[in-house]
C-alpha positions as CSV (number, residue, x, y, z in Angstrom):
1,X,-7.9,-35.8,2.5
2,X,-5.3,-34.3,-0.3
3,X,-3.5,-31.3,0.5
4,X,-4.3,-28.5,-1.5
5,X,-1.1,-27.9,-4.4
6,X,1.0,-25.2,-3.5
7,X,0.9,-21.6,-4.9
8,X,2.9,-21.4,-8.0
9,X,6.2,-19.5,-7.3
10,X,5.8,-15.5,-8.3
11,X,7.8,-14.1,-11.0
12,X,8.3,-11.2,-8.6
13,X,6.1,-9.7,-5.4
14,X,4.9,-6.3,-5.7
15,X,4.1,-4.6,-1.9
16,X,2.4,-1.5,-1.2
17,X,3.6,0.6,1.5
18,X,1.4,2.2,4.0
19,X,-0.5,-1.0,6.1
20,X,1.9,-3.7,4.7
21,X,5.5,-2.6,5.1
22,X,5.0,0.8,7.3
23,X,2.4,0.5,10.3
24,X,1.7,4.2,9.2
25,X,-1.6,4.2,8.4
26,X,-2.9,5.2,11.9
27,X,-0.9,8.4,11.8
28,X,-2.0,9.7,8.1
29,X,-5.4,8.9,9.4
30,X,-4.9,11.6,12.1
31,X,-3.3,13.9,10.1
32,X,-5.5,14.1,7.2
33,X,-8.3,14.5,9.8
34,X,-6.9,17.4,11.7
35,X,-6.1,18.9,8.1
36,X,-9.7,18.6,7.0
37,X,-11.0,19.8,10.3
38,X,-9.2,22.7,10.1
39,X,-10.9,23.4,6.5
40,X,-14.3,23.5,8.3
41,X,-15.0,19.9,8.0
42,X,-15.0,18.2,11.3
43,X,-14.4,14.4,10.8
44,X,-12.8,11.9,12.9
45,X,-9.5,9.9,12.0
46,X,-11.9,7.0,11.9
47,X,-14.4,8.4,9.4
48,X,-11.3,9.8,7.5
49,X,-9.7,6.4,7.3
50,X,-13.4,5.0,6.1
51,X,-13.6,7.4,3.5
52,X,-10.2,8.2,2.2
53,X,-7.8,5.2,2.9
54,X,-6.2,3.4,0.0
55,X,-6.7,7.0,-2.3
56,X,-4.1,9.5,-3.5
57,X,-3.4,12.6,-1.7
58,X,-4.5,14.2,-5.2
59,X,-7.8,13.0,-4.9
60,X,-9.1,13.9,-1.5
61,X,-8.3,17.4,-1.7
62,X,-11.6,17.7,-4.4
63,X,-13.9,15.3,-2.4
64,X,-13.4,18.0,0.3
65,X,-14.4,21.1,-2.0
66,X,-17.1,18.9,-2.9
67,X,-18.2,18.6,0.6
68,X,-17.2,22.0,1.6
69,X,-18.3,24.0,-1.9
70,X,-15.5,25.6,-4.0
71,X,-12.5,27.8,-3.0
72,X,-13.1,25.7,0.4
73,X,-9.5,23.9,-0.4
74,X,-6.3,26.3,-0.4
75,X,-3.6,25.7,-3.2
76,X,-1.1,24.9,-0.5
77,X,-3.0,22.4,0.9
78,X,-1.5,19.0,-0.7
79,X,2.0,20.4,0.2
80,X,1.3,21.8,3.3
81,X,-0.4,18.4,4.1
82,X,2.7,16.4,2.3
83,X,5.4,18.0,4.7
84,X,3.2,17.6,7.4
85,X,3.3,13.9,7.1
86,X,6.9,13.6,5.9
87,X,7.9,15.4,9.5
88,X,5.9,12.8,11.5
89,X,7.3,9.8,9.6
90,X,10.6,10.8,10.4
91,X,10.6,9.8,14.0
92,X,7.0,7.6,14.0
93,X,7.5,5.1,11.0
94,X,7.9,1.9,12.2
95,X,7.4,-1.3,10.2
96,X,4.3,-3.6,10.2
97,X,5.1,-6.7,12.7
98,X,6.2,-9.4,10.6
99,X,7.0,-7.1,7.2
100,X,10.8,-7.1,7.0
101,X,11.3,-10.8,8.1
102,X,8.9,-11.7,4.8
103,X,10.8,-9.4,2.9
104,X,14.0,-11.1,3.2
105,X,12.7,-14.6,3.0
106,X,11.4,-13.5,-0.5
107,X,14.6,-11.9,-1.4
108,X,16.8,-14.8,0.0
109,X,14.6,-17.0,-2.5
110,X,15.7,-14.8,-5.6
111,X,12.4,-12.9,-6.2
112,X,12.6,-9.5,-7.2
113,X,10.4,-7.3,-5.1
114,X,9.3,-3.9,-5.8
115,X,7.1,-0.9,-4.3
116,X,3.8,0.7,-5.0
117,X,2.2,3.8,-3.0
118,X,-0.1,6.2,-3.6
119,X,2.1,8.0,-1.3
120,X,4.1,11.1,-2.8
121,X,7.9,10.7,-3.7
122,X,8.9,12.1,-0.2
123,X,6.8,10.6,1.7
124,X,7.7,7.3,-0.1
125,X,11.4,7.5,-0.1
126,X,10.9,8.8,4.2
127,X,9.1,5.5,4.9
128,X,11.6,3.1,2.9
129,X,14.6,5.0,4.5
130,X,13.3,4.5,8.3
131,X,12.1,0.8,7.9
132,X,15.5,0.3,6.0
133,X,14.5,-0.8,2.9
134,X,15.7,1.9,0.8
135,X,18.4,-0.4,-0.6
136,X,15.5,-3.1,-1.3
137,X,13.7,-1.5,-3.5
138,X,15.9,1.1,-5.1
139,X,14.9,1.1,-8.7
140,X,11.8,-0.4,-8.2
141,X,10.0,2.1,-5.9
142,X,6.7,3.9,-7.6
143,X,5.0,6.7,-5.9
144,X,1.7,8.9,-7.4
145,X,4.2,11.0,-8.7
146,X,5.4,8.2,-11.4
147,X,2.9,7.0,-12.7
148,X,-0.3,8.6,-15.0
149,X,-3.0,7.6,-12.8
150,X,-2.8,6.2,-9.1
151,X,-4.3,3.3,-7.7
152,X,-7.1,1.9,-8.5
153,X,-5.7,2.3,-11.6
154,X,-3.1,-0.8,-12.9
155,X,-0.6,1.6,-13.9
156,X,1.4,1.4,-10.7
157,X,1.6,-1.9,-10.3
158,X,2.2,-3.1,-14.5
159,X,5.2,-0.1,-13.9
160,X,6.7,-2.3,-10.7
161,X,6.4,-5.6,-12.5
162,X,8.3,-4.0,-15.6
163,X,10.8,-2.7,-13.2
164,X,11.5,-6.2,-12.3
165,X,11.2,-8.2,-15.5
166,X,7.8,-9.8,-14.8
167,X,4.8,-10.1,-16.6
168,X,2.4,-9.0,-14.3
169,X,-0.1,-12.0,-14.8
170,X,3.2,-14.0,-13.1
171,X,3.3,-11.5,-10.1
172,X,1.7,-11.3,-6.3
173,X,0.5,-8.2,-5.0
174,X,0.4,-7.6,-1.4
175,X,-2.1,-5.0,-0.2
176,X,-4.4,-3.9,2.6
177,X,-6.7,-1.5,0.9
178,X,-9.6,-2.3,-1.4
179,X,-8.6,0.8,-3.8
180,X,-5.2,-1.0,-3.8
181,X,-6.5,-4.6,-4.3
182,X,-8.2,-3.3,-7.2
183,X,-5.3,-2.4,-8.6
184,X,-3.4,-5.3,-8.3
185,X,-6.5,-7.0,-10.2
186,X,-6.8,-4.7,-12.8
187,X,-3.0,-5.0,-13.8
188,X,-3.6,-9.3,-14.0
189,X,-1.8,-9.9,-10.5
190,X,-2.6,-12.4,-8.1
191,X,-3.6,-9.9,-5.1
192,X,-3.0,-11.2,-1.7
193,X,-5.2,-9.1,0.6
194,X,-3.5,-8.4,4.1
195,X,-6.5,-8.1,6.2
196,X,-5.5,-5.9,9.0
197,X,-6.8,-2.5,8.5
198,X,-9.5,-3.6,6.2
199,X,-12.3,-7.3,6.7
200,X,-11.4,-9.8,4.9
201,X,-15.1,-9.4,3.1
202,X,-14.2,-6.4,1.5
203,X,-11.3,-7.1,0.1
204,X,-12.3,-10.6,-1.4
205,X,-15.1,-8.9,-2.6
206,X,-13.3,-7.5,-5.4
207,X,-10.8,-10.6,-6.0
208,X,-8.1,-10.4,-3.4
209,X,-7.3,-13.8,-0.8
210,X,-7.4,-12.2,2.2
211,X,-4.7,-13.2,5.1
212,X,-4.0,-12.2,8.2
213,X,-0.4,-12.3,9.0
214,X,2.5,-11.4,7.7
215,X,4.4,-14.2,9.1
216,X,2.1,-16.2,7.2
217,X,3.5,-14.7,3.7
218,X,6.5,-17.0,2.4
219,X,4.1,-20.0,2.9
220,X,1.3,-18.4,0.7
221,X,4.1,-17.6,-1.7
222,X,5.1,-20.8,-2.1
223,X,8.6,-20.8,0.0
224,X,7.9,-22.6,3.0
225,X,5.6,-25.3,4.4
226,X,1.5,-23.8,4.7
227,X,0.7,-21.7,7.7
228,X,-0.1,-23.8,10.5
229,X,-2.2,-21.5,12.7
């Protein structure tokens, strides 16, 4: 039986954050369910995460006042909610198993990487500083806050490929959310769909190839010998 060709080499790798580098995703869950609850909205960090996961913080606050009926959502609540989660990601951020190894196999094959999050600057620059990858990506970090529109829109992810050089056509995304897989699509990336928080269904459903291990990265990048497992 042939072997399948290998993956053509990336011009550059373009990784969100929360789910792929940061195992974070459990505690904005939490938080943005304890924030909504308090708004008269009881929902669980499991419905939350069904719900909201993969959006900007600036689009939940008016799927709540939907929900809840206007003036239902105070005009502190982003930042209120934004130094809430910057607090708990200074001692709780701790990097997905597997994340930082596949980050410096890429980088030790002379592939720029950069970083796209619907996260907020903060929040952002908090998560890269604890898993120590400020350095990394300095220069080619993107938060909601630098872009027009956030994910699913492309603009995040054609801004990162700029920001290395690329074409985006020539780049691999790596997400775990189907807001952010669409993204990746949209802006003419190969998407690589890290199926840990999200089935592997969903996020092949709109044109990621779903994986389940970061260990497994370099290979589907083309660096090293195919995953064996």
């Amino acid at each position: 039986m042939t072997a399948p060709p290998a993956p053509a080499r990336p011009a550059a790798v373009l990784f969100d954050c929360d789910g792929v580098l940061a195992d974070t995703e459990a505690l904005h869950d939490r938080i943005m369910a304890e924030e909504i609850s308090g708004l008269g909205w009881e929902i669980t960090p499991e419905e939350g995460a069904r719900r909201f996961r993969g959006l900007a913080w600036e689009a939940i606050g008016p799927m709540v006042e939907q929900r809840l009926g206007p003036g239902s959502v105070p005009a502190d609540f982003l930042p209120t909610l934004v130094a809430r989660v910057v607090r708990a990601l200074e001692e709780e951020a701790v990097p997905v198993a597997g994340a930082l190894a596949a980050v410096a196999a890429i980088e030790a094959a002379g592939i720029p990487v950069a970083v796209a999050s619907n996260s907020s600057n903060p929040e952002l620059a908090t998560k890269l500083r604890r898993l120590g990858l400020a350095e990394t990506f300095r220069g080619r970090s993107f938060s909601v806050n630098d872009v027009a529109r956030p994910k699913p829109a492309p603009d995040m992810y054609r801004a990162a490929a700029a920001a290395c050089g690329a074409d985006p056509r020539a780049c691999v995304v790596v997400e775990d959310s189907v807001a952010g897989a669409r993204a990746g699509i949209a802006a003419g990336c190969r998407v690589l769909g890290f199926a840990r928080n999200t089935p592997a269904e969903a996020l092949r459903a709109v044109g990621a190839e779903p994986f389940g291990d970061m260990c497994d990265l370099p290979a589907l990048l083309g660096l090293t010998d195919a995953p064996t497992r």
